[in-house]
PDB file of N, H, CA, C and O in Angstrom:
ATOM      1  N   UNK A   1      74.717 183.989 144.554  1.00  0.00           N
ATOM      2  CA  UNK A   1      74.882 185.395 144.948  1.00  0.00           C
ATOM      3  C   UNK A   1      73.847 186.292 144.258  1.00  0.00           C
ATOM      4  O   UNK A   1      73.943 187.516 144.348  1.00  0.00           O
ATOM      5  N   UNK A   2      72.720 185.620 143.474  1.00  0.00           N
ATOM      6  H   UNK A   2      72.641 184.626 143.401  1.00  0.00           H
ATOM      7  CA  UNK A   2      72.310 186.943 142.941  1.00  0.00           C
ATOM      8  C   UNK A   2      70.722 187.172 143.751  1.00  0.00           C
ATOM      9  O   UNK A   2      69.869 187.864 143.194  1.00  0.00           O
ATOM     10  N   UNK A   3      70.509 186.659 144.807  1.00  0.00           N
ATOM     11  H   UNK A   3      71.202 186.097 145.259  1.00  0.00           H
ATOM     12  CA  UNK A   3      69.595 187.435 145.593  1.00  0.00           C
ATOM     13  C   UNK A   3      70.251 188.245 146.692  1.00  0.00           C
ATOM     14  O   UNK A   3      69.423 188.734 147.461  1.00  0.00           O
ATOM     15  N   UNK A   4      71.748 188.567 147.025  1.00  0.00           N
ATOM     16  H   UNK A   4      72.420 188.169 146.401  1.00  0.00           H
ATOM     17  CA  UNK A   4      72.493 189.293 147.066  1.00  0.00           C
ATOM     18  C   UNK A   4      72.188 190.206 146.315  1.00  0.00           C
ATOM     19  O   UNK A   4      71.290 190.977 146.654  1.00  0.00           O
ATOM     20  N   UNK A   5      72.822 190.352 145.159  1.00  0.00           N
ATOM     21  H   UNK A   5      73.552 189.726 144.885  1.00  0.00           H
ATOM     22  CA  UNK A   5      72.531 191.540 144.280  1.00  0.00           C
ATOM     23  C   UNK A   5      71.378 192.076 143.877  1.00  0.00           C
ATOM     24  O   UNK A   5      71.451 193.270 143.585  1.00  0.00           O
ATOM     25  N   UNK A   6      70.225 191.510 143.760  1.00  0.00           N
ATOM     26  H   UNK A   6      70.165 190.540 143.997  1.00  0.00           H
ATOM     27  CA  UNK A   6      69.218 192.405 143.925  1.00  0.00           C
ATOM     28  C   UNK A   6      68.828 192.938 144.968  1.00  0.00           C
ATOM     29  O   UNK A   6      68.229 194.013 144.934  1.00  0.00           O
ATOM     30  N   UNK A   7      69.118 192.223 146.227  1.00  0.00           N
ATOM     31  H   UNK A   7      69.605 191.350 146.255  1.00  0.00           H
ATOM     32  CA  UNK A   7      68.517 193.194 147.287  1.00  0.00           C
ATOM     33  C   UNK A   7      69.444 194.319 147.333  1.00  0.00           C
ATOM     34  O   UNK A   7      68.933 195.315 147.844  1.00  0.00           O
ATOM     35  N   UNK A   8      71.012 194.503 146.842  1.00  0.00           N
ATOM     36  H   UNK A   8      71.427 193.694 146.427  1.00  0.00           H
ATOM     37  CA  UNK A   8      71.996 196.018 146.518  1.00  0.00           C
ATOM     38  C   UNK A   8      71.415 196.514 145.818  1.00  0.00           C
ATOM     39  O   UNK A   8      71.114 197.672 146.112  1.00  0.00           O
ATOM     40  N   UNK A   9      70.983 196.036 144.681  1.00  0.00           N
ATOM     41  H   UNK A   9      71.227 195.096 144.442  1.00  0.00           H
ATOM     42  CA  UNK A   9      69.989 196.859 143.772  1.00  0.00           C
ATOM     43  C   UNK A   9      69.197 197.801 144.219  1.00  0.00           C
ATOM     44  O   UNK A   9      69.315 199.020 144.096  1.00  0.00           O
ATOM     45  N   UNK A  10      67.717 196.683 145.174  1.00  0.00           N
ATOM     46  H   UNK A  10      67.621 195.693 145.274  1.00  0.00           H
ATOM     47  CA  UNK A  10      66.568 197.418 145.791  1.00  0.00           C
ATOM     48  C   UNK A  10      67.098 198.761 146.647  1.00  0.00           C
ATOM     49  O   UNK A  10      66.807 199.957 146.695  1.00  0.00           O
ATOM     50  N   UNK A  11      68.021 197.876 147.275  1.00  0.00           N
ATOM     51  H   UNK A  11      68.257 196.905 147.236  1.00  0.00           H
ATOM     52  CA  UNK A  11      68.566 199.042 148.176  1.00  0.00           C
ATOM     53  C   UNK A  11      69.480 200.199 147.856  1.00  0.00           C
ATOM     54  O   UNK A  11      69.839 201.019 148.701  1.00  0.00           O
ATOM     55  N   UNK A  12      69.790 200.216 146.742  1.00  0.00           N
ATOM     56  H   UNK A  12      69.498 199.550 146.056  1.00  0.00           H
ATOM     57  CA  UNK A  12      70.505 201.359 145.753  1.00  0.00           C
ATOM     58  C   UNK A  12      69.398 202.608 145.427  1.00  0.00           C
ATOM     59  O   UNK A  12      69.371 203.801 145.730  1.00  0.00           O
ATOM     60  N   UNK A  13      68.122 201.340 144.329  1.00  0.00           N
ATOM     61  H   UNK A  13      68.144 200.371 144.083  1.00  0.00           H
ATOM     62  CA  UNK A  13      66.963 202.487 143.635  1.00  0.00           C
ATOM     63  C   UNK A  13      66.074 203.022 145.067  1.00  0.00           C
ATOM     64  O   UNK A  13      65.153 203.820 144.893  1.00  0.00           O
ATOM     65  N   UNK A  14      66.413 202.527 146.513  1.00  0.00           N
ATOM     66  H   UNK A  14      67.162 201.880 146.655  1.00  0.00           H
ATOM     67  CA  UNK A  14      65.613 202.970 147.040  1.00  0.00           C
ATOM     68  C   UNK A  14      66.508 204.146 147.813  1.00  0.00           C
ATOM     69  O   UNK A  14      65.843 204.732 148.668  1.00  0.00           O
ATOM     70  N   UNK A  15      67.809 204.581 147.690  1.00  0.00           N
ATOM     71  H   UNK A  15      68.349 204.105 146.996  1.00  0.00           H
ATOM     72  CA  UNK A  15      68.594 204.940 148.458  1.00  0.00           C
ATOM     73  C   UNK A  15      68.513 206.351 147.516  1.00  0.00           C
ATOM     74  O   UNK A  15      68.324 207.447 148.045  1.00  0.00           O
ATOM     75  N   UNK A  16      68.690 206.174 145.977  1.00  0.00           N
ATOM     76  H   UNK A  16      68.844 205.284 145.547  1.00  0.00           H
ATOM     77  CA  UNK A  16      68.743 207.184 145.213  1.00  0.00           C
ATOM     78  C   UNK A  16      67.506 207.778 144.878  1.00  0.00           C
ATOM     79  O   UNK A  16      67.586 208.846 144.272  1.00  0.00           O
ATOM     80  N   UNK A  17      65.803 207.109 145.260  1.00  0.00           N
ATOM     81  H   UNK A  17      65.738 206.241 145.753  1.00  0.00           H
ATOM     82  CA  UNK A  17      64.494 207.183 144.985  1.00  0.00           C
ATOM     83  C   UNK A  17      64.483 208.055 146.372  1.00  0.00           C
ATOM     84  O   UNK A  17      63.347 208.521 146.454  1.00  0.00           O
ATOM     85  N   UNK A  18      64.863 208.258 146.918  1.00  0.00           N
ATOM     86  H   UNK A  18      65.786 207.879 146.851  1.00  0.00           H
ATOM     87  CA  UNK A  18      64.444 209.195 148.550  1.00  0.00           C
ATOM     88  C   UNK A  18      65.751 209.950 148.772  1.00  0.00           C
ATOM     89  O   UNK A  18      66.140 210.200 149.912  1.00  0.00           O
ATOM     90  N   UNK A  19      66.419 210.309 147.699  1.00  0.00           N
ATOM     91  H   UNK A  19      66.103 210.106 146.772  1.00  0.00           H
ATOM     92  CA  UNK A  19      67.629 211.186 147.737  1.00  0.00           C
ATOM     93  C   UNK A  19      67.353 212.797 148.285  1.00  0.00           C
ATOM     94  O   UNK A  19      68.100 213.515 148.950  1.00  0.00           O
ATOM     95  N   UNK A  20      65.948 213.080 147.724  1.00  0.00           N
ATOM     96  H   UNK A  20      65.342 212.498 147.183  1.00  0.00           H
ATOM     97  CA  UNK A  20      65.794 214.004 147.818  1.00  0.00           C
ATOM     98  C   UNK A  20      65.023 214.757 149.072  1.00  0.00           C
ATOM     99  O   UNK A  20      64.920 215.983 149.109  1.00  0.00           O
ATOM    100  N   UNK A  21      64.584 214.034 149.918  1.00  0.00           N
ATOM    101  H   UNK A  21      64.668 213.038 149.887  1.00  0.00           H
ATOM    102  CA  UNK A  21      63.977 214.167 151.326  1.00  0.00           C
ATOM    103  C   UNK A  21      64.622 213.156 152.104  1.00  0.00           C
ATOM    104  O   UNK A  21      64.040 212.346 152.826  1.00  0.00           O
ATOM    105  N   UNK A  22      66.261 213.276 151.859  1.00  0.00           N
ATOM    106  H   UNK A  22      66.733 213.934 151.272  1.00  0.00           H
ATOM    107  CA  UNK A  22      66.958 211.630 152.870  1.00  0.00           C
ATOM    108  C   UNK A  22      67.560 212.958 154.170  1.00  0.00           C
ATOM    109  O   UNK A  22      68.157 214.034 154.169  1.00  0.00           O
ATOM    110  N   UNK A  23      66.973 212.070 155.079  1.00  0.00           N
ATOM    111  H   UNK A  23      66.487 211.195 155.079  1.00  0.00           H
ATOM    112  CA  UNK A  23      67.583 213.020 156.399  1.00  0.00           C
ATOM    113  C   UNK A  23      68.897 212.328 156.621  1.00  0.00           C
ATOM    114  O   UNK A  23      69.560 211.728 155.775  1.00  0.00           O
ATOM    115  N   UNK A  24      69.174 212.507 157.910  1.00  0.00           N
ATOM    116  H   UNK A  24      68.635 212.994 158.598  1.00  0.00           H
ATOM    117  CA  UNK A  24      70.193 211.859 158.402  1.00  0.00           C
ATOM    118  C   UNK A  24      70.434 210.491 159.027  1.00  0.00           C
ATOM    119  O   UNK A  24      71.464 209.826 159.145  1.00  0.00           O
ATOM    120  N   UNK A  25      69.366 210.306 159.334  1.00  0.00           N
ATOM    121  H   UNK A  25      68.529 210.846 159.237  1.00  0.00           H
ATOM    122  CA  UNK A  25      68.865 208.486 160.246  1.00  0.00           C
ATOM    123  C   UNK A  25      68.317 207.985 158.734  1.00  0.00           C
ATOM    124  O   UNK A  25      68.434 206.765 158.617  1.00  0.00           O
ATOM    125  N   UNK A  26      67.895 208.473 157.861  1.00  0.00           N
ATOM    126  H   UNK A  26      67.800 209.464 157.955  1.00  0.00           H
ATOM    127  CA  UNK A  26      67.646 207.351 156.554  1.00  0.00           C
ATOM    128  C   UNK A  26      69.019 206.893 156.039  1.00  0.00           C
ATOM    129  O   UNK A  26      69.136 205.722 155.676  1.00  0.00           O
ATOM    130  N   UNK A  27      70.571 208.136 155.955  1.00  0.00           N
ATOM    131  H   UNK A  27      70.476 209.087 156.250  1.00  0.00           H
ATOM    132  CA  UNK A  27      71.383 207.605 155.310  1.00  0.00           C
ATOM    133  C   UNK A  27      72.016 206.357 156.646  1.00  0.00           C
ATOM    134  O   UNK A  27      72.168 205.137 156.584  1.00  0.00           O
ATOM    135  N   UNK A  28      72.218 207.191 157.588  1.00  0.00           N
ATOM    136  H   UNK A  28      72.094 208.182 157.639  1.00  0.00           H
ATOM    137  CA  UNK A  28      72.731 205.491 159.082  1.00  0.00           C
ATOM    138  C   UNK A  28      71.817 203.938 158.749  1.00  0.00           C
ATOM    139  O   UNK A  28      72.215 202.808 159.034  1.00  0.00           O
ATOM    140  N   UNK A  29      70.799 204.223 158.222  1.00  0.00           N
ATOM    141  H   UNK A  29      70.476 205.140 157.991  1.00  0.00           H
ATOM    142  CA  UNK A  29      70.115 202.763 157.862  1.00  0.00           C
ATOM    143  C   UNK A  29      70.176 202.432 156.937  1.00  0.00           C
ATOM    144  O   UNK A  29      69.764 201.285 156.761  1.00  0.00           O
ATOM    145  N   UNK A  30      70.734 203.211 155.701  1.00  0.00           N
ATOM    146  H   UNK A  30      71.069 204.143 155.844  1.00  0.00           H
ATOM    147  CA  UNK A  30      70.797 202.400 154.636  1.00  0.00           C
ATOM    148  C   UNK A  30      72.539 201.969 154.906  1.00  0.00           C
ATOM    149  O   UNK A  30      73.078 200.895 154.637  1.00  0.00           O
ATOM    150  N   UNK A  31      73.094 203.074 155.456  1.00  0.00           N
ATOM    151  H   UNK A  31      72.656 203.946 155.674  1.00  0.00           H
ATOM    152  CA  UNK A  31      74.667 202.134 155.339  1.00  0.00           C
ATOM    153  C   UNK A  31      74.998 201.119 156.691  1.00  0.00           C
ATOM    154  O   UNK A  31      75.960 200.384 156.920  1.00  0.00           O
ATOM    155  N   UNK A  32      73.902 201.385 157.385  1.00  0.00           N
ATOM    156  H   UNK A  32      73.121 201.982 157.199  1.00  0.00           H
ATOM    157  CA  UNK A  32      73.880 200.009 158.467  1.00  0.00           C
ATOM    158  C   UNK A  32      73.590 198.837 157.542  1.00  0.00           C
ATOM    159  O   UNK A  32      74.316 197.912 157.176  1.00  0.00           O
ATOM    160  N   UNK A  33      72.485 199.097 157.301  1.00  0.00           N
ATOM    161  H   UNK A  33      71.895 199.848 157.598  1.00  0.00           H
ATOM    162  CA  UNK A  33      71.882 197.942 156.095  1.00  0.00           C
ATOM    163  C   UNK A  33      72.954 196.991 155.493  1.00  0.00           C
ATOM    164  O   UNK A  33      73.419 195.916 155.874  1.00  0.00           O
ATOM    165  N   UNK A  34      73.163 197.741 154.470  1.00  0.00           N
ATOM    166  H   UNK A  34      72.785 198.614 154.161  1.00  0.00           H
ATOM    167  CA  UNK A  34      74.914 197.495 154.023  1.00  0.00           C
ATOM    168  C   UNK A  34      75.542 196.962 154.287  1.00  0.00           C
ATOM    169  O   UNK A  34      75.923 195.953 153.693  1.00  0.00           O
ATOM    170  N   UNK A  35      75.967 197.416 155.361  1.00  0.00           N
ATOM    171  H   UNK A  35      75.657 198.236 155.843  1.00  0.00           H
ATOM    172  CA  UNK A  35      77.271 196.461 156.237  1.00  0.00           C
ATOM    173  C   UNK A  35      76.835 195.625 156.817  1.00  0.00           C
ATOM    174  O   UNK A  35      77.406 194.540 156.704  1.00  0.00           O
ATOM    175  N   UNK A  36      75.772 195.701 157.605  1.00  0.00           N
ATOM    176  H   UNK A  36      75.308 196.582 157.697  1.00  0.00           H
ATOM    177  CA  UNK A  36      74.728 193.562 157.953  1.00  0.00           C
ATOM    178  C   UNK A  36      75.430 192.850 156.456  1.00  0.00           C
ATOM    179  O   UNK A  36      76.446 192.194 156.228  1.00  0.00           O
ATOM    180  N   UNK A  37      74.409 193.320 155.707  1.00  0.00           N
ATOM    181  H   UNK A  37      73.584 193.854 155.893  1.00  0.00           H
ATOM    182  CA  UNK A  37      74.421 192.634 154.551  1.00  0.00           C
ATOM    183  C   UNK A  37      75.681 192.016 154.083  1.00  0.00           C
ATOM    184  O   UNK A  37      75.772 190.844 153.717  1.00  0.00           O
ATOM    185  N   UNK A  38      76.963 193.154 154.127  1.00  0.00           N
ATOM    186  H   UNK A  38      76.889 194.106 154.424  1.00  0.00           H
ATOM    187  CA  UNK A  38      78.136 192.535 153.466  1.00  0.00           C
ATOM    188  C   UNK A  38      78.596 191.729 154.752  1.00  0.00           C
ATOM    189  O   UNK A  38      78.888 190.590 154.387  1.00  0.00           O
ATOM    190  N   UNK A  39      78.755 191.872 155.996  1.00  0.00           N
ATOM    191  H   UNK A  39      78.518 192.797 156.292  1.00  0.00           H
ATOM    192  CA  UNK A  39      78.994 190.976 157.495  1.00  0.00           C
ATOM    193  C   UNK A  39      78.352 190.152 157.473  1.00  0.00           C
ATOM    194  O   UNK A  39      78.868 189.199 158.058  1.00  0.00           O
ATOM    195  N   UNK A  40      76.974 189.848 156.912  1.00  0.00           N
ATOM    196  H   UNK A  40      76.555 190.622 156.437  1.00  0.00           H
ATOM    197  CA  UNK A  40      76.200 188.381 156.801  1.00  0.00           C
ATOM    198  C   UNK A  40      77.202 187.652 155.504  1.00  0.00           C
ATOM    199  O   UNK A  40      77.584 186.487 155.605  1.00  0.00           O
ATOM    200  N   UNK A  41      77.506 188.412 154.452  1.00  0.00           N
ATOM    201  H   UNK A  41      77.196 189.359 154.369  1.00  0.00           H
ATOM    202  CA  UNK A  41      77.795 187.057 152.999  1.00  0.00           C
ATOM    203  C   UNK A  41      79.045 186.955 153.608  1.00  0.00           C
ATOM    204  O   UNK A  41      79.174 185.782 153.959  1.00  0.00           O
ATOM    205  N   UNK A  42      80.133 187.681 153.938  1.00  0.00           N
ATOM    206  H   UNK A  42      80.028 188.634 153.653  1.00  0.00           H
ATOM    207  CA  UNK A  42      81.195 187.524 154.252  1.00  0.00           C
ATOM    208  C   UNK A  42      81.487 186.388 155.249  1.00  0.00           C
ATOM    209  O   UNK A  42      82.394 185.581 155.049  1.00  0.00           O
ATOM    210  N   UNK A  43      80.756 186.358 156.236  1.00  0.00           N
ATOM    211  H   UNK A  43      80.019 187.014 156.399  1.00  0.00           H
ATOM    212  CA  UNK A  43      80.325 185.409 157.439  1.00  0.00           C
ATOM    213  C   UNK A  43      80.180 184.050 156.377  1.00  0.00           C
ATOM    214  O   UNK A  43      81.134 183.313 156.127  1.00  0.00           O
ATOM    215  N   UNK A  44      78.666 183.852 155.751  1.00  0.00           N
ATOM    216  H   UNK A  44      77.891 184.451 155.953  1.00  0.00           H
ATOM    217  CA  UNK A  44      78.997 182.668 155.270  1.00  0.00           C
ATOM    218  C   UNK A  44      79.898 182.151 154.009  1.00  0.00           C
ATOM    219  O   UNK A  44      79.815 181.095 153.381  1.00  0.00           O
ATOM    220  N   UNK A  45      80.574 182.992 153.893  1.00  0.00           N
ATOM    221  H   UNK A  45      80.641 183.849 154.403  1.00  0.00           H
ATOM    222  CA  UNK A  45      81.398 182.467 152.709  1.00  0.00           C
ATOM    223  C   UNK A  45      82.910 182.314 153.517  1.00  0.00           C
ATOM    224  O   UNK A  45      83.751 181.601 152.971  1.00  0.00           O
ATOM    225  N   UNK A  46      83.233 182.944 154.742  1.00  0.00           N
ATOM    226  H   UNK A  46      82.549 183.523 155.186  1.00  0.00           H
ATOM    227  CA  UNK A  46      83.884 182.021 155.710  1.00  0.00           C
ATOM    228  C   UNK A  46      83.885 180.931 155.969  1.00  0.00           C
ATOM    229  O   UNK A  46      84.557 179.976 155.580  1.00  0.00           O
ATOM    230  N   UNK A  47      82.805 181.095 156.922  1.00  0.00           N
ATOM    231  H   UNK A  47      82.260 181.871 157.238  1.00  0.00           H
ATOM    232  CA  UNK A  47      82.316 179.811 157.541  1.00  0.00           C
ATOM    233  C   UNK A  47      82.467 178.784 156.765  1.00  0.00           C
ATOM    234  O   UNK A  47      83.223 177.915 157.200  1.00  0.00           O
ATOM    235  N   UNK A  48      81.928 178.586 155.627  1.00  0.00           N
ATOM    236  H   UNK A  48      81.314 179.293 155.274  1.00  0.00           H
ATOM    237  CA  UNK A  48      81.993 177.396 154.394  1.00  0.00           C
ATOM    238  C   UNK A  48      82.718 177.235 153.023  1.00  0.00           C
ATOM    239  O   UNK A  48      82.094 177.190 151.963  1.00  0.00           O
ATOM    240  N   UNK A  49      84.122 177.148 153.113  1.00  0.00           N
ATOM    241  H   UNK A  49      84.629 177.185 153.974  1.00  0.00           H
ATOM    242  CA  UNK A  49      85.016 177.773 152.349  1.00  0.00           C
ATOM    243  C   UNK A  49      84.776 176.917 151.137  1.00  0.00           C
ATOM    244  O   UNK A  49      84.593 177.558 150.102  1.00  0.00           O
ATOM    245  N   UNK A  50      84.729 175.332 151.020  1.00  0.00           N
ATOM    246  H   UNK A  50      84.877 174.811 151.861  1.00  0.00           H
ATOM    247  CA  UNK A  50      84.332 174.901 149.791  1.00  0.00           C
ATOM    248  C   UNK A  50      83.573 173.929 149.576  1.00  0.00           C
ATOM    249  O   UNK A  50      83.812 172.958 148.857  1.00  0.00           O
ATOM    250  N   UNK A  51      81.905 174.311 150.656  1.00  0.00           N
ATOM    251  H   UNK A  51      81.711 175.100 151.240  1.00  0.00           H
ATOM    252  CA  UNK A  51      80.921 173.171 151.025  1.00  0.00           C
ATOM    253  C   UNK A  51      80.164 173.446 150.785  1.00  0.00           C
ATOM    254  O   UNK A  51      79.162 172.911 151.259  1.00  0.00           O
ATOM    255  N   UNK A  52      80.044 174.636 149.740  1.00  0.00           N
ATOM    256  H   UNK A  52      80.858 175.071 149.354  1.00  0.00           H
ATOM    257  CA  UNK A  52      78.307 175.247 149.672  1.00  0.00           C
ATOM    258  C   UNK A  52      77.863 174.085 148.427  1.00  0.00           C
ATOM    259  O   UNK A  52      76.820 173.455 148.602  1.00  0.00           O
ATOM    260  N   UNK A  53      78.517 173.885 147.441  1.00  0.00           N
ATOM    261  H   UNK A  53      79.364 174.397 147.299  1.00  0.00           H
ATOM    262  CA  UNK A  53      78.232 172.976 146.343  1.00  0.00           C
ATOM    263  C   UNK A  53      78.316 171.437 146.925  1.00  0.00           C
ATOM    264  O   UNK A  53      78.111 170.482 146.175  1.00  0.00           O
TER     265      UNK A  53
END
C-alpha cells in the first residue's frame, strides 16, 4: 500500500500547492481523482481477499 500513499500525498501537496488559484473543475478532479483511486484499491482488495501474498 505505500505507492498508494504517496500518490495521496502527491495529490494532497498538490491540492493544497494550487489552493490558492483552485477554481471549480480543479477541485471535481482532484476529488474524482480520489475516488478512482479509493474504487481502484477497494476493487482489488475485493477481488483478492487472501491471494495477494
Amino acid at each position: 500500500m505505500n505507492h498508494v500513499n504517496a500518490i495521496a500525498l502527491n495529490l494532497m501537496s498538490l491540492a493544497l500547492g494550487s489552493l490558492r488559484g483552485l477554481s471549480l473543475g480543479d477541485v471535481a478532479l482532484i476529488i474524482a481523482w480520489t475516488l478512482i483511486m479509493i474504487v481502484y484499491v477497494a476493487g482489488q482488495a475485493w477481488r483478492f481477499p487472501g491471494k495477494h501474498r
